[in-house]
DRENDREN-874308 format. One record per residue (C-alpha): residue in one letter; x, y, z. Coordinates in steps of 0.25 Angstrom, whole numbers, padded with zeros to 4 digits, always signed. Last residue first. Layout:
# residues N
aXYZ/...
# end
This chain:
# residues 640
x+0427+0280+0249/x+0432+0287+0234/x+0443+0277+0233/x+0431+0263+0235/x+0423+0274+0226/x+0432+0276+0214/x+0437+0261+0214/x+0422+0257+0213/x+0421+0266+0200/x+0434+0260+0195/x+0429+0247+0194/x+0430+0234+0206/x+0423+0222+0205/x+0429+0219+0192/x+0441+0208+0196/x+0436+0206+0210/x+0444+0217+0220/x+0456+0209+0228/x+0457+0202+0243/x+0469+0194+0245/x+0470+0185+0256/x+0481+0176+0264/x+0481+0167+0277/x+0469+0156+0272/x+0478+0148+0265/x+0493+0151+0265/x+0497+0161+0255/x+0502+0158+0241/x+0489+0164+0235/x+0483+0175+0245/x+0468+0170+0248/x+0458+0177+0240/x+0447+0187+0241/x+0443+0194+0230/x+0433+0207+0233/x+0420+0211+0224/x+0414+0215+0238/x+0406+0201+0239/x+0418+0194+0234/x+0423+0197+0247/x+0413+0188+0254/x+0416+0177+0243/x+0431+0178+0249/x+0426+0178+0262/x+0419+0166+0264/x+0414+0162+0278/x+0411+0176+0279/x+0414+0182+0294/x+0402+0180+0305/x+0395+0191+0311/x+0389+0193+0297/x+0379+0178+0299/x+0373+0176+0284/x+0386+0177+0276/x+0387+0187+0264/x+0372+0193+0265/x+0378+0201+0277/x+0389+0206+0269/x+0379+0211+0256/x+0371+0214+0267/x+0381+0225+0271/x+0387+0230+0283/x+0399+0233+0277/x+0411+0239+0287/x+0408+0229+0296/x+0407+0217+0285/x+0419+0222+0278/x+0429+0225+0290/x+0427+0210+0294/x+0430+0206+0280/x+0442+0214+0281/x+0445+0207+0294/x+0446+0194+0289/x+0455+0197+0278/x+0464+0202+0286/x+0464+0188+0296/x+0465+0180+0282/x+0478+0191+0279/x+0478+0200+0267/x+0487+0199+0256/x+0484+0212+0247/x+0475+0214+0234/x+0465+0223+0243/x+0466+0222+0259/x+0474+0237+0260/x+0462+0238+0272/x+0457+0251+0265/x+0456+0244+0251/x+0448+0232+0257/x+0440+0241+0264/x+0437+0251+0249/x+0435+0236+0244/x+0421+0233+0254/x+0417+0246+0253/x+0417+0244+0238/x+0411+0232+0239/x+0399+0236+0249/x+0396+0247+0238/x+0394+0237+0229/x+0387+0226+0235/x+0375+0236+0242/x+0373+0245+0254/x+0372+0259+0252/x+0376+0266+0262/x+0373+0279+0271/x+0378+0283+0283/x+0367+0294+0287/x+0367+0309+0291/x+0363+0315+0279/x+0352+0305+0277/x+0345+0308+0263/x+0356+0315+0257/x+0365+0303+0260/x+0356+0295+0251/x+0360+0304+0240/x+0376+0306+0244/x+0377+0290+0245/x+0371+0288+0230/x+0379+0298+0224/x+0374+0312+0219/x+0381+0321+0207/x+0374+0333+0204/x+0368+0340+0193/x+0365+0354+0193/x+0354+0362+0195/x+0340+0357+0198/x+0331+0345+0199/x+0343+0338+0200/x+0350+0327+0191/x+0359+0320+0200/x+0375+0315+0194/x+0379+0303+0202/x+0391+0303+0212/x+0395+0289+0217/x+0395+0283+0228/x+0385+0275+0227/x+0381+0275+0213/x+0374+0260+0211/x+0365+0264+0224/x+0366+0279+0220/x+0358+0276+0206/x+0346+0267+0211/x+0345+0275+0223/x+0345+0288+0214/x+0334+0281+0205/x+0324+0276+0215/x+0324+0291+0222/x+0323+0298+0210/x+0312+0288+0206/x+0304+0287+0221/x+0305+0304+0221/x+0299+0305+0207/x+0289+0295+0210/x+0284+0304+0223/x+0285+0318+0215/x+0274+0310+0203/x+0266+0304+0214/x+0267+0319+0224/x+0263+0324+0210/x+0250+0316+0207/x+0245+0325+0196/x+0232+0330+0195/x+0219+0324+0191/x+0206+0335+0194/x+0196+0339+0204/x+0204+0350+0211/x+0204+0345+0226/x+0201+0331+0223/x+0214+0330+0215/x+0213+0317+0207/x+0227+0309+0205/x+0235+0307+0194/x+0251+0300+0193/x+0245+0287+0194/x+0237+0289+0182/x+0228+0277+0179/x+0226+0273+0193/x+0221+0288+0198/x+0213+0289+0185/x+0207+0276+0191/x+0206+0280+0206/x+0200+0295+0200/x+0188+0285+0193/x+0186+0275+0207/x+0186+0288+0214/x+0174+0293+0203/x+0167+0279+0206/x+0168+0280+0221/x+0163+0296+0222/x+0152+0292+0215/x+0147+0291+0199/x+0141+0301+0191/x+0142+0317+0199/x+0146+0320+0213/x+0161+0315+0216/x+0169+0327+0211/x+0157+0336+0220/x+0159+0349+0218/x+0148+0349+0208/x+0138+0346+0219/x+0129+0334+0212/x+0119+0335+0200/x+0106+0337+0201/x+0099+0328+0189/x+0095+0330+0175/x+0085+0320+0170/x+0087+0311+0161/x+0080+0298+0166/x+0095+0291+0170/x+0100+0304+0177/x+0106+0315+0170/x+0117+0325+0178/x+0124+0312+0181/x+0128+0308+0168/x+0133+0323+0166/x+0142+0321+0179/x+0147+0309+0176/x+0152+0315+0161/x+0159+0327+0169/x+0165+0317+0178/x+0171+0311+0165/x+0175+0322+0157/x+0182+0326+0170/x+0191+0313+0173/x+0192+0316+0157/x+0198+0328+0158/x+0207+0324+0172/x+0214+0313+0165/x+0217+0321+0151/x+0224+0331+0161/x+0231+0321+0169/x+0235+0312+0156/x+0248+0319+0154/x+0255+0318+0167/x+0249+0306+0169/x+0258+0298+0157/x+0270+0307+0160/x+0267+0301+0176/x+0267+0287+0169/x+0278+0289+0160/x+0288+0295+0172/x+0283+0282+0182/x+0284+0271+0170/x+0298+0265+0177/x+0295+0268+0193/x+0291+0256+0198/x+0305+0248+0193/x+0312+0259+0206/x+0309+0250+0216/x+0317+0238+0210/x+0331+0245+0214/x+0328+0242+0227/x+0332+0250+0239/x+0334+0245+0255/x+0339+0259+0263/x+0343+0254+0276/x+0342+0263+0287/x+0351+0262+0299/x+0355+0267+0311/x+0341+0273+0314/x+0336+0284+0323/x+0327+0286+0332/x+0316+0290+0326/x+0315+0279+0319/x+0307+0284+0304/x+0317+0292+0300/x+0325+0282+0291/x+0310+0279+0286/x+0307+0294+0281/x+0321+0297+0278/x+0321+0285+0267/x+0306+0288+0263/x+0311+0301+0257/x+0325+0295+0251/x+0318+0284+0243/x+0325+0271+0240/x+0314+0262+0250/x+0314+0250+0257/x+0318+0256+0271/x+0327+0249+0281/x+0326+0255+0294/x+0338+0250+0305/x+0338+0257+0320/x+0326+0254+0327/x+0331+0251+0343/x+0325+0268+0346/x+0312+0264+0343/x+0307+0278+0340/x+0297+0276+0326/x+0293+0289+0323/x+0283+0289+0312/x+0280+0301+0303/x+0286+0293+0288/x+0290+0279+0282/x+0283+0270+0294/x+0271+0269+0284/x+0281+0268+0274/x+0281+0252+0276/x+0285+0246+0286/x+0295+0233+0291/x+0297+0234+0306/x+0308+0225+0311/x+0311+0221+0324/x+0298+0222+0331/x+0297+0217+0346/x+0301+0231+0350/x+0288+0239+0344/x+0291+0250+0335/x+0288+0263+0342/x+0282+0276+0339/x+0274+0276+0352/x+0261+0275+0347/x+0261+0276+0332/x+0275+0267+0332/x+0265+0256+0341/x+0254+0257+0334/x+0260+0252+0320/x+0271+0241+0328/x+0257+0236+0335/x+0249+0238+0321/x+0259+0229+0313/x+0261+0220+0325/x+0245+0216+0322/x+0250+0215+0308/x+0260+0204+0311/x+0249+0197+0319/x+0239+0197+0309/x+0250+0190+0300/x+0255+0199+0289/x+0253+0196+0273/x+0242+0188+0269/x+0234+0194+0281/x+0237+0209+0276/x+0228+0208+0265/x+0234+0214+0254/x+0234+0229+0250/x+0239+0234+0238/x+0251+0242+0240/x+0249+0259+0241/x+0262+0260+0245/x+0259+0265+0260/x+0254+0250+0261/x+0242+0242+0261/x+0239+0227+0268/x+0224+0226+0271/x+0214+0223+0283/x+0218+0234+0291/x+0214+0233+0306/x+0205+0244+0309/x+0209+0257+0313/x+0203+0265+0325/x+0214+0266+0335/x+0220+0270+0321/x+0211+0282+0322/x+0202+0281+0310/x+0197+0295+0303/x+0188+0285+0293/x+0195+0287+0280/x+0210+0289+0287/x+0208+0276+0295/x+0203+0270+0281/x+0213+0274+0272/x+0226+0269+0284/x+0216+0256+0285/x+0217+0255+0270/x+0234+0259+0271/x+0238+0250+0281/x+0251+0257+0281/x+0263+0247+0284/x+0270+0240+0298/x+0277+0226+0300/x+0284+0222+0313/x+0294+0209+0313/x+0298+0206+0326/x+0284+0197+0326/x+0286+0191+0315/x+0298+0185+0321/x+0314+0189+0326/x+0319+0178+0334/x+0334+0180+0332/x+0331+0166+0324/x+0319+0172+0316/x+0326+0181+0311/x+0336+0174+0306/x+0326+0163+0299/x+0320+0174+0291/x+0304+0170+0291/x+0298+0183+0297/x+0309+0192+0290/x+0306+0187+0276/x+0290+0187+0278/x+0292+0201+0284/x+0302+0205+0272/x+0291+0201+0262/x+0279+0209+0271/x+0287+0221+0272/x+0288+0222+0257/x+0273+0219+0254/x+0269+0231+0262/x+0280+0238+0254/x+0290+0248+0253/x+0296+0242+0266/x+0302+0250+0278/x+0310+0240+0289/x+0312+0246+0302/x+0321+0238+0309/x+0327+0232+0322/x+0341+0226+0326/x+0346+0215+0333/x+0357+0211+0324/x+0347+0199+0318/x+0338+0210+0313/x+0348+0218+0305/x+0354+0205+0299/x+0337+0202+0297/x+0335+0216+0291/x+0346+0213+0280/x+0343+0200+0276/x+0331+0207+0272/x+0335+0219+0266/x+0343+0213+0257/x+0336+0214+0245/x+0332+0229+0246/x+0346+0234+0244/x+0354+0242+0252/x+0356+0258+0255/x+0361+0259+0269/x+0356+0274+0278/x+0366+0274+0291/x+0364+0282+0303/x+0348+0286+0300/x+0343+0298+0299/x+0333+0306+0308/x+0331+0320+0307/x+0333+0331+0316/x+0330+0346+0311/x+0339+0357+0304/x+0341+0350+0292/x+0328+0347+0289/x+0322+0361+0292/x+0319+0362+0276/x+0306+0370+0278/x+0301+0375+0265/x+0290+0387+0268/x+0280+0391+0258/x+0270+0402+0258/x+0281+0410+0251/x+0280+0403+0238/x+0267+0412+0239/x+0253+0407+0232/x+0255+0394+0238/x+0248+0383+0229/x+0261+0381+0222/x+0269+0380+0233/x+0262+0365+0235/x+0269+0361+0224/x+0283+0364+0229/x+0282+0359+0242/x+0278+0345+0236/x+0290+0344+0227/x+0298+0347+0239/x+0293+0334+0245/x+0300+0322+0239/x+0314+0328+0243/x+0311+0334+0257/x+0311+0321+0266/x+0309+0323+0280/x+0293+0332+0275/x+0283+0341+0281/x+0276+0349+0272/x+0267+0360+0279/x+0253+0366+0273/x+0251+0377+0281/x+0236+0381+0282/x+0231+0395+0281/x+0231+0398+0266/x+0222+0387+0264/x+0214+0382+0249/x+0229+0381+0241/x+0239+0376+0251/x+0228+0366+0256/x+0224+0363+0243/x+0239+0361+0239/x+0240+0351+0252/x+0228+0346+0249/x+0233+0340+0235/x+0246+0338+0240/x+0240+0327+0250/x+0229+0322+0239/x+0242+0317+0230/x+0250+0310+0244/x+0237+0302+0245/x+0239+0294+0233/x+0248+0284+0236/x+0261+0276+0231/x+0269+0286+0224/x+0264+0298+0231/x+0270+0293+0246/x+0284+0297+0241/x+0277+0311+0235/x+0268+0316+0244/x+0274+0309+0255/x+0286+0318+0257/x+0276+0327+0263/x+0280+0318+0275/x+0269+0326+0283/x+0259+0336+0277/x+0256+0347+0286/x+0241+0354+0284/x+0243+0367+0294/x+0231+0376+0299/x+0221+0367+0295/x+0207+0367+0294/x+0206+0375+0281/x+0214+0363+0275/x+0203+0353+0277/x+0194+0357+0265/x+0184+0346+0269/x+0174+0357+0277/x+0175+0367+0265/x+0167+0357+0257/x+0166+0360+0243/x+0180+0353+0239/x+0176+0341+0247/x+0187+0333+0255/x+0180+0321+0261/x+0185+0309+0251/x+0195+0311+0243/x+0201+0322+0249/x+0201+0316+0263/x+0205+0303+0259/x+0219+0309+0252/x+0222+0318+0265/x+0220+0305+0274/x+0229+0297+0263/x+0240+0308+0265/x+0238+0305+0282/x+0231+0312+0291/x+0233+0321+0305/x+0223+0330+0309/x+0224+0342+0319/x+0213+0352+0320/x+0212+0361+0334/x+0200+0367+0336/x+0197+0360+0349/x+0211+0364+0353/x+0205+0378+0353/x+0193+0381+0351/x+0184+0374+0341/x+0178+0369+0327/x+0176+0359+0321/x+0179+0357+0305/x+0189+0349+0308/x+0183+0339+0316/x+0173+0334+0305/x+0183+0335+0295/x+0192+0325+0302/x+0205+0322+0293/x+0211+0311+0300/x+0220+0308+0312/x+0214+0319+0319/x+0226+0325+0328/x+0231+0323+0343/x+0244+0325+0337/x+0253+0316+0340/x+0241+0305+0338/x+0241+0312+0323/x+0254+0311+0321/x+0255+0296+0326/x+0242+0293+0316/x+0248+0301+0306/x+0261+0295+0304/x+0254+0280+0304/x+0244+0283+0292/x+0258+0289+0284/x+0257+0301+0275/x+0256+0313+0283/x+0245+0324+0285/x+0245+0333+0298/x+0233+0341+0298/x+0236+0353+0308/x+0227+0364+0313/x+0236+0373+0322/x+0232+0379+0337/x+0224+0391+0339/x+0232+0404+0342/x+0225+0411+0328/x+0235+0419+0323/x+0249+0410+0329/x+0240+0397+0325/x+0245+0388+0336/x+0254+0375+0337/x+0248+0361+0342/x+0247+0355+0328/x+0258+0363+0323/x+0271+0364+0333/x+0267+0351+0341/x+0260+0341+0332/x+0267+0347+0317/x+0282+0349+0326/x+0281+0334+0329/x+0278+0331+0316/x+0291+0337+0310/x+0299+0332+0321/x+0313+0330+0313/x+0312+0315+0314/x+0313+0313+0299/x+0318+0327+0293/x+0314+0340+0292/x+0308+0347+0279/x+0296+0355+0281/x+0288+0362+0268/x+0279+0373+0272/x+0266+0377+0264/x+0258+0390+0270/x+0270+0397+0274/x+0269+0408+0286/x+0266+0399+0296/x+0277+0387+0295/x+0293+0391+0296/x+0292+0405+0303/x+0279+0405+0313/x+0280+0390+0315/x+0297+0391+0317/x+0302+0376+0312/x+0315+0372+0318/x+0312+0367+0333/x+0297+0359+0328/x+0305+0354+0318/x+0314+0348+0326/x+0329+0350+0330/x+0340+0339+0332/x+0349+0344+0322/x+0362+0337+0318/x+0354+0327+0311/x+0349+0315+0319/x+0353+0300+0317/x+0364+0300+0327/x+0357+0309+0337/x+0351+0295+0340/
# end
């Protein structure tokens, strides 16, 4: 719907010059928004473009975060969907030597580990590429906070940049803020700041945003879906959790409301990452034809698995891979299914086009995954409800301590990680009689005293100890995890100003920037930031209360008589004006007036009372509870 569309309608592929924007820069950053056709001008300005010089098409390894974006990209494509060193190092004429592979982050992190070989020219898989383009770059430090492939992703990247003058290295991200970070560190393995393009074309493209963007609690979300549900209309549900979808799928699958419009397991469509099958399809070069049916329950979030049998009948996880299969193939979410709940395997490079999907409610506070999710329908969405918890935040309490902690334990970490190899190797050197023996290829990180098992189990275990450490196969030592550092820096800030704006509203509170001067932010003006183009809300008892008393004092209602028929119609007003669960949760059928409207009132912090000397029932006086209205809420009721 033009609706939810910028002002734009152009593409990437109508805004980006190859010869200007991309050829002359070794690293390029592009910034276009959700919907703005970024993949679509990789598959047919890239992959099937030609080398100006050499007049032979474009070699293009496409790597992006979720299993599911790269299986359709790599379809689109007619791409590998793995790294295949066999096929790579062939050679031919024209289309024949043609190299296209899509992968994902975890791809990335099982090629280093486990093929990449520093002596081996063969495995250095930048030489065979003309363009390396990282999609959702975002990921490097939203994904960083629960995985570790988005570490071995930067890490190739800056050998890329460092080992391959040819190859592009090209960012693409919808969602800036968490990426610039990223931009900036890989400059440092340019010699020229001039080798590097930022590409803010976000402005100048379409993007998808929703109508109306609604802050409300997490509690109510429930009650929330099935109102929705019982007005017909259908959802795409994103959880935090595996564990979270399968508590409101018990709670839907047994609501009593539900099941009298008959709405059943079977209208109720479940979808995550199955990460170990996700592992081994990359391991094995698996085409999801291929893939076996997962024996375990794991999550983008790194959960710990469960068998799935405890949790979802085999036939809800048979629907699972029919919804699955069905947005791969025609990016549709079956009809029969009136409510998807997901996890963020959905979050990012799927098009979903039902046209009839119109409500998302996302479980989450962060802005990146917001327009990620909002974007997600193609279509366009009227609404999307923003469920935050104040709870989330509790993980985050020891986070500085434990990075200060790392930070100074990294160069002690790597001595005696070295002091220990070099002990394994002088006890390999002697065998059990004495005598000297060969000793293994020096480049070898695996070769000497225990195996390749034993010395993963060791990195694991440093790993576990220091959370913000990991190994650098590329230079042989610890480093710091900065996408993890970058990633919980983003969840904080972002757990924070939502915590500040929800009580803060519509008030101006001072920011501390990077930068400059202090300025002053409220909580609307932030989210609005995010989606230009929205409504936005925030949907909670306060807020409703002074909407509610900014009515009454435009209907002249307040400390004055008013009729039985007058007061009727203001309560009317109310429940259209507010559609709010706080309204909803007042009576259980909201077609129907409150059977007690003086306790509705109170609701709002209004009195409701019948006018003394009056006959009963004709009269009313509405008035502010004693305390329920300060100076601050005067302020903003005169401000609106």
């Amino acid at each position: 719907m033009e609706e939810n569309l910028t002002i734009s309608q152009k593409r990437v592929s109508d805004v980006v010059d190859l010869k200007r924007d991309i050829l002359p820069y070794r690293l390029i950053q592009l910034v276009a928004g959700v919907g703005a056709g970024k993949n679509f001008w990789v598959r047919e300005c890239l992959s099937k473009g030609k080398n100006p010089k050499t007049k032979k098409l474009f070699n293009v390894l496409l790597i992006t975060s979720r299993a599911i974006t790269a299986d359709v990209q790599a379809a689109n494509m007619e791409a590998n969907r793995w790294i295949d060193l066999e096929a790579l190092q062939k050679k031919g004429i024209g289309t024949k030597g043609h190299k296209t592979a899509v992968v994902t982050n975890s791809g990335i992190e099982y090629f280093i580990k486990n093929r990449y070989q520093k002596d081996d020219p063969t495995t250095h898989i930048w030489n065979y590429f003309d363009f390396i383009i990282l999609d959702e770059a975002h990921s490097l430090a939203t994904d960083a906070v629960f995985a570790d492939a988005p570490f071995y992703v930067l890490q190739f990247l800056a050998r890329v940049l460092d080992h391959n003058k040819d190859c592009h290295v090209i960012l693409m991200t919808g969602t800036p803020r968490p990426v610039d970070w990223l931009f900036t560190l890989l400059k440092e393995q340019l010699e020229d700041d001039n080798d590097a393009n930022f590409l803010d074309i976000y402005q100048e493209c379409r993007h998808i945003e929703p109508r109306h963007v609604i802050l409300e609690r997490r509690l109510s979300a429930s009650f929330d879906i099935v109102q929705e549900l019982k007005k017909g209309k259908r959802i795409l549900y994103f959880a935090r959790t595996i564990k979270g979808i399968k508590e409101l799928y018990e709670r839907l699958t047994k609501d009593k409301e539900l099941k009298k419009i008959g709405i059943s397991s079977h209208n109720i469509g479940i979808a995550y990452a199955d990460s170990r099958a996700n592992q081994k399809r990359e391991k094995e070069g698996m085409q999801d034809s291929e893939r076996k049916a997962p024996t375990s329950l794991g999550n983008d979030e790194g959960e710990d698995y469960t068998e799935e049998s405890k949790w979802f009948s085999a036939e809800t996880l048979k629907l699972k891979d029919e919804i699955r299969a069905s947005i791969e193939e025609n990016g549709i979410i079956p009809g029969e299914i009136k409510i998807l709940l997901t996890t963020s395997t959905f979050k990012e490079g799927v098009d979903i086009c039902n046209e009839d999907i119109k409500v998302v409610f996302a479980e989450s506070m962060i802005p990146a995954e917001l327009v990620q999710m909002a974007g997600r329908l193609r279509k366009g969405i009227d609404e999307l409800r923003v469920l935050y918890s104040l709870q989330d935040s509790k993980g985050f309490d020891n986070i500085d301590y434990e990075r200060y902690i790392d930070e100074c334990c990294l160069n002690e970490v790597n001595n005696t990680y070295q002091e220990y190899y070099i002990k394994q190797i002088k006890e390999y050197d002697v065998n059990s009689y004495g005598e000297k023996r060969l000793s293994p290829p020096a480049n070898a990180i695996y070769s000497y005293g225990e195996s390749k098992e034993d010395l993963e189990k060791l990195i694991a275990l440093i790993h576990h100890k220091f959370p913000n450490i990991r190994y650098d196969y590329f230079s042989d030592k610890f480093v710091l995890y900065k996408g993890k550092i970058e990633g919980n820096n983003y969840l904080i800030d972002a757990f924070e100003r939502v915590s500040r704006y929800q009580r803060r509203w519509w008030i101006d509170v001072p920011v501390d920037p990077d930068d400059g001067e202090w300025f002053f932010v409220s909580g609307r003006t932030y989210f609005q930031s995010f989606f230009p183009y929205s409504k936005i809300e925030l949907w909670d008892r306060r807020n409703a209360t002074l909407k509610v008393q900014r009515l009454l004092m435009e209907e002249n209602c307040l400390d004055v008589d008013i009729s039985a028929a007058k007061r009727d119609e203001i309560i009317q007003k109310i429940r259209d004006s507010i559609d709010i669960e706080i309204l909803e949760k007042a009576q259980k059928d909201p077609e129907r007036p409150p059977k007690q409207p003086k306790k509705y009132m109170e609701m709002f912090g209004i009195v409701l009372e019948e006018t003394p000397g009056k006959r009963k029932g004709s009269s009313y006086r509405m008035s502010f509870i004693s305390g329920e209205k300060n100076q601050e809420d005067e302020e903003l009721i005169n401000e609106w």
